[in-house]
Backbone bond lengths (Angstrom), bond angles and torsions (degrees), N, CA, C in turn:
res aa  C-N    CA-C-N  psi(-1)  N-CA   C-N-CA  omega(-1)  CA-C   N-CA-C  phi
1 X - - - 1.440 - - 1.529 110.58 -
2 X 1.193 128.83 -50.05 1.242 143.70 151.63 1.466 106.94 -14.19
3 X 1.415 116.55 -82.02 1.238 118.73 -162.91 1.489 111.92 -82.62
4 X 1.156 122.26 -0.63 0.934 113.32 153.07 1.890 129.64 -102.19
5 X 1.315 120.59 6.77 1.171 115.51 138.90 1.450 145.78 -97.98
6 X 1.688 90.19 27.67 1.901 110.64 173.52 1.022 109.57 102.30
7 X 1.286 132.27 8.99 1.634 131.50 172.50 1.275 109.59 -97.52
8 X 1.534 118.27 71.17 1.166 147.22 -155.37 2.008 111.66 -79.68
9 X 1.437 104.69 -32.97 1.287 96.52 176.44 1.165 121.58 -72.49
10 X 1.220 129.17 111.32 1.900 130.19 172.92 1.574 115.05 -28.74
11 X 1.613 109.22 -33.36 1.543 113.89 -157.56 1.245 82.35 -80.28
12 X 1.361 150.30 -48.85 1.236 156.05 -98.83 2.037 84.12 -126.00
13 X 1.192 88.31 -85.20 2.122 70.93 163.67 1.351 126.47 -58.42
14 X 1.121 118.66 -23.07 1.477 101.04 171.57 1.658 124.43 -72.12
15 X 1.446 114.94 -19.50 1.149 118.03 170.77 1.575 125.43 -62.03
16 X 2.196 94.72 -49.53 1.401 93.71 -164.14 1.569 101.06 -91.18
17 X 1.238 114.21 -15.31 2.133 114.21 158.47 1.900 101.49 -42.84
18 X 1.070 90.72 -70.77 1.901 110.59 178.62 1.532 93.40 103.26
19 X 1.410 137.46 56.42 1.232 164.94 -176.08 1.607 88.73 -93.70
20 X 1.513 104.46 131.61 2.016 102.03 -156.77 1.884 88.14 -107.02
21 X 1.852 116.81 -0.03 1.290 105.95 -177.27 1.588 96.39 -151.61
22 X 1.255 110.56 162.30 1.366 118.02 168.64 1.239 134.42 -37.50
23 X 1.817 92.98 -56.30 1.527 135.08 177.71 1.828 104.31 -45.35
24 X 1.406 110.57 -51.47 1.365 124.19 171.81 1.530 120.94 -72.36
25 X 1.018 112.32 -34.99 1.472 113.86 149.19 1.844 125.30 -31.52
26 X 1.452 80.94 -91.79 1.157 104.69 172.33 1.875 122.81 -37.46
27 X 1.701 107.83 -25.99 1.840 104.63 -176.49 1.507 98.10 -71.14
28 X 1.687 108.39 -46.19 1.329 112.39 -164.89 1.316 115.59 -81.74
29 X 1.012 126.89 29.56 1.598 124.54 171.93 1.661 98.54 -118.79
30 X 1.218 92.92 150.30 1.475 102.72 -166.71 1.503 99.45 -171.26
31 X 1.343 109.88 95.98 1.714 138.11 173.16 1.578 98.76 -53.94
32 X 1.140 132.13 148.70 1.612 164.13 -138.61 1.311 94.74 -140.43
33 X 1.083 123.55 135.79 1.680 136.15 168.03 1.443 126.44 -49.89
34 X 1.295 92.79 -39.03 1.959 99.79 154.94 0.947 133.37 -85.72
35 X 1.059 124.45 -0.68 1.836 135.63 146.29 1.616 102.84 -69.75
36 X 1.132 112.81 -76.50 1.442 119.85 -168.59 1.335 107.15 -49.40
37 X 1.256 126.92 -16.53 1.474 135.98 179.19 1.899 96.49 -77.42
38 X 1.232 114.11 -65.36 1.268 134.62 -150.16 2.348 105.84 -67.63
39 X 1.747 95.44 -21.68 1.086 114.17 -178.71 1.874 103.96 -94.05
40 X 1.384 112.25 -15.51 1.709 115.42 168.90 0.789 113.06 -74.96
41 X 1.435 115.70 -49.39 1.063 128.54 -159.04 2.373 110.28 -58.74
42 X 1.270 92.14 -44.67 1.577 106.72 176.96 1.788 92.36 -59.88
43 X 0.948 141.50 -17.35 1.529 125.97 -171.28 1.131 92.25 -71.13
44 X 1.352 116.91 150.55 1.857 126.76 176.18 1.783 88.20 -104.22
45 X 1.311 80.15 148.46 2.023 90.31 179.38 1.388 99.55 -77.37
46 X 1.446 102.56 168.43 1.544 113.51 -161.60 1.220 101.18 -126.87
């Protein structure tokens, strides 16, 4: 939920989650379709 309302630094959620490793970080994040949209969208066509 975090990272998907722009609190984009891992360190920064991993603190206030209180996630004791990266690894744990990283299971519980889970990007939203309008993020993942909003992060395509920045790709320049090729």
């Amino acid at each position: 939920m975090l990272a998907n309302k722009g609190i984009i630094a891992g360190e920064v959620r991993q603190q206030l989650t209180g996630h004791s490793s990266d690894a744990m970080n990283q299971k519980y994040t889970h990007l939203g379709l309008e993020r993942l949209r909003e992060a395509v969208s920045v790709i320049p066509n090729l």
